[in-house]
C-alpha positions in Angstrom: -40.7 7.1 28.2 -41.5 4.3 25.7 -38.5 2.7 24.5 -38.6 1.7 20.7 -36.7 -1.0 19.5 -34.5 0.2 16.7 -33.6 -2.1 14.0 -30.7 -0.8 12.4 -29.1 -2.8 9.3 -25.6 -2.1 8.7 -23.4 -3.2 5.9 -19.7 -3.7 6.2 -17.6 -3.5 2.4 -14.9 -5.1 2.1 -12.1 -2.8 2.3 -10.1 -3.9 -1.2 -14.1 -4.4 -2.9 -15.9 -1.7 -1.1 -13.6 1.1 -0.6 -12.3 3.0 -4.7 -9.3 3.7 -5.4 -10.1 7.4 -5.9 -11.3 10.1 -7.8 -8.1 11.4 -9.2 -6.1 8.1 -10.1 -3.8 7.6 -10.7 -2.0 11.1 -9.4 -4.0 10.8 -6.3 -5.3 7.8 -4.9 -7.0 6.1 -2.1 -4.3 4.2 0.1 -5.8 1.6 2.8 -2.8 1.2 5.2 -2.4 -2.5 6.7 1.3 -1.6 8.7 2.5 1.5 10.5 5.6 2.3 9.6 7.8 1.4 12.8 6.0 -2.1 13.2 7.8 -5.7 13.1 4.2 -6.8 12.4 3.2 -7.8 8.9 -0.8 -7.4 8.8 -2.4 -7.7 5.9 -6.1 -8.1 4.6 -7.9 -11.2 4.7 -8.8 -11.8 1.1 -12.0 -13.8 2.2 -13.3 -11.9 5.4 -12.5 -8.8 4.8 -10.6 -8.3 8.4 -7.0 -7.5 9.3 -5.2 -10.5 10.0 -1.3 -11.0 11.3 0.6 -12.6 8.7 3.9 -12.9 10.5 6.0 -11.0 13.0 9.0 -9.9 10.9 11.4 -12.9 11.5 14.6 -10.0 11.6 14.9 -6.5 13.9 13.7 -4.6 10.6 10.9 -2.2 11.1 8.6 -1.1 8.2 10.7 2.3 7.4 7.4 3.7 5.7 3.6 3.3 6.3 2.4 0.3 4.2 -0.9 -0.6 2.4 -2.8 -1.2 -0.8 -4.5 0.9 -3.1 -8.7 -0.5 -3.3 -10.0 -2.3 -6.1 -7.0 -2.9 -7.9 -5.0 -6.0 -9.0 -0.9 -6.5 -9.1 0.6 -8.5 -10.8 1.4 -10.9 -7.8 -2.2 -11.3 -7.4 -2.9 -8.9 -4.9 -4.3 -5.4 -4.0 -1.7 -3.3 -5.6 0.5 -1.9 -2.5 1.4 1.5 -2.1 4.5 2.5 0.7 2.8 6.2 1.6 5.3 8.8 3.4 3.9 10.6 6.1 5.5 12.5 9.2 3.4 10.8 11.6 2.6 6.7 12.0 -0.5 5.5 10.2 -2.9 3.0 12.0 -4.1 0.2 10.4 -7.2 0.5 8.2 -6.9 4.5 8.0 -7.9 5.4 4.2 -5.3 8.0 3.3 -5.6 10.1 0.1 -2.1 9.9 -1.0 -0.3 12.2 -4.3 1.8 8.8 -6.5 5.4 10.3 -6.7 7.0 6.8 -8.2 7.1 3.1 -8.4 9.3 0.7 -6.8 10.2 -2.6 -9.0 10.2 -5.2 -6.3 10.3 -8.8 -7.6 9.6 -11.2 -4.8 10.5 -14.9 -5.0 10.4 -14.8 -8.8 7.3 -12.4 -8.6 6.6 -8.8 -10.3 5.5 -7.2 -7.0 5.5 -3.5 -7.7 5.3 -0.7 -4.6 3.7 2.7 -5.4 5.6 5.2 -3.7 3.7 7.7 -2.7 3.2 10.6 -0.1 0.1 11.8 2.5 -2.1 14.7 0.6 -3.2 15.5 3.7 0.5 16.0 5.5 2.1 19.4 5.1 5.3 17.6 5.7 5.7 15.9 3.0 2.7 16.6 0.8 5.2 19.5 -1.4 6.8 16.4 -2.8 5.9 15.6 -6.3 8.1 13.5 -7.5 10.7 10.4 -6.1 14.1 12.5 -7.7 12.9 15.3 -4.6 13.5 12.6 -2.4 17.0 12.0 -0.5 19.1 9.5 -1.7 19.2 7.7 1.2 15.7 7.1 1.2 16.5 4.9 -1.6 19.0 3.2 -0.1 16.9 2.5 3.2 13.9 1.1 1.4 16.4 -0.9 -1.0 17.9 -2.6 1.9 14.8 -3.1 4.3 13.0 -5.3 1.5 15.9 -6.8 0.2 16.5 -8.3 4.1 13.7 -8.4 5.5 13.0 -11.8 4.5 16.3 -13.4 4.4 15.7 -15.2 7.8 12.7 -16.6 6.2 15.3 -18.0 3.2 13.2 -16.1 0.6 14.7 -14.0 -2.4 13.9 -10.6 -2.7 15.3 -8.1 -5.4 14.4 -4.9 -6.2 15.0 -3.9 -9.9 14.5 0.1 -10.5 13.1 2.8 -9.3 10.7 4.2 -11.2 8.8 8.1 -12.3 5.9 9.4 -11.5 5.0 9.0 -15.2 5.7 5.5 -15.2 3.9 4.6 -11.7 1.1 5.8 -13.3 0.7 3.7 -15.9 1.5 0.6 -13.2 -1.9 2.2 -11.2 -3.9 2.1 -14.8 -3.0 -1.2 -15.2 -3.8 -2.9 -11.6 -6.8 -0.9 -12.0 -7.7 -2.4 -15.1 -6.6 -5.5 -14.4 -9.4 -5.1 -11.2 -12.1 -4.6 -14.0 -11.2 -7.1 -15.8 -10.8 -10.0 -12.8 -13.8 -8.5 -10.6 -15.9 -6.3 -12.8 -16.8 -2.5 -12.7 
């Protein structure tokens, strides 16, 4: 048998450039998840290569109490990818694209910083996926999250407060914006 060689050329996107943000943003929107929720591990994109890299192992015994990511070609105001906290029954592994239904906003401002979190739950999960809005959402949950970023980095000595919880309605319009903000920074 004659083996042929096979030249194959493959091109890797960058996950916040290459992958969208979804069809049906902002209700529904393309979540890239950096850190299962569980982890002590802060991973995060690498704005340059593309790749996961460790930031920092959580410097306190706090573990991420939902899966954590970023939504694709959008901009924060911090910056960054605009991140999205996505509730799922199950533990999401890094880099797993999620299609996730935006339920609400979290007003996080980190060391002086507007560093919004779109709450949001997995379409694909029957667990959770009935949710539509944060108010369906236990009061604890609010506490939990409130708590776990407000600590999490006082053993660093960094300031973390987190203003309001915020509607569906109004985590839309935060999506709109990062996404236009995107456009504007990087182009269509």
């Amino acid at each position: 048998m004659d083996m042929a060689i096979i030249n194959k050329t493959t091109t890797v996107l960058h996950p916040w450039h290459g992958a969208h943000f979804g069809e049906n943003a902002p209700a529904v929107v393309t979540a890239l998840i950096e850190i299962p929720q569980g982890s002590r591990t802060k991973y995060e994109i690498d704005k340059e290569t593309g790749l996961l890299k460790l930031d920092r192992v959580i410097y306190s015994s706090f573990h991420y109490p939902v899966n954590y990511g970023f939504i694709p070609q959008t901009l924060g105001l911090d910056g960054d990818p605009l991140d999205i906290l996505v509730l799922c029954s199950q533990t999401i592994q890094p880099l797993c694209l999620v299609e996730a239904k935006v339920i609400g906003n979290m007003q996080m401002i980190d060391n002086g910083e507007e560093d919004d979190k779109i709450i949001a739950v997995a379409a694909n999960d029957p667990s959770v996926n009935h949710i539509s809005s944060i108010d369906e959402l236990p009061r604890h949950f609010f506490n939990e999250l409130k708590h776990y970023f407000e600590e999490y980095k006082v053993l660093e000595e960094k300031e973390v407060r987190i203003d309001n919880f915020l509607s569906r309605e109004e985590a839309y319009g935060i999506v709109n914006d990062a996404i236009n903000l995107y456009k504007e920074k990087y182009g269509e």
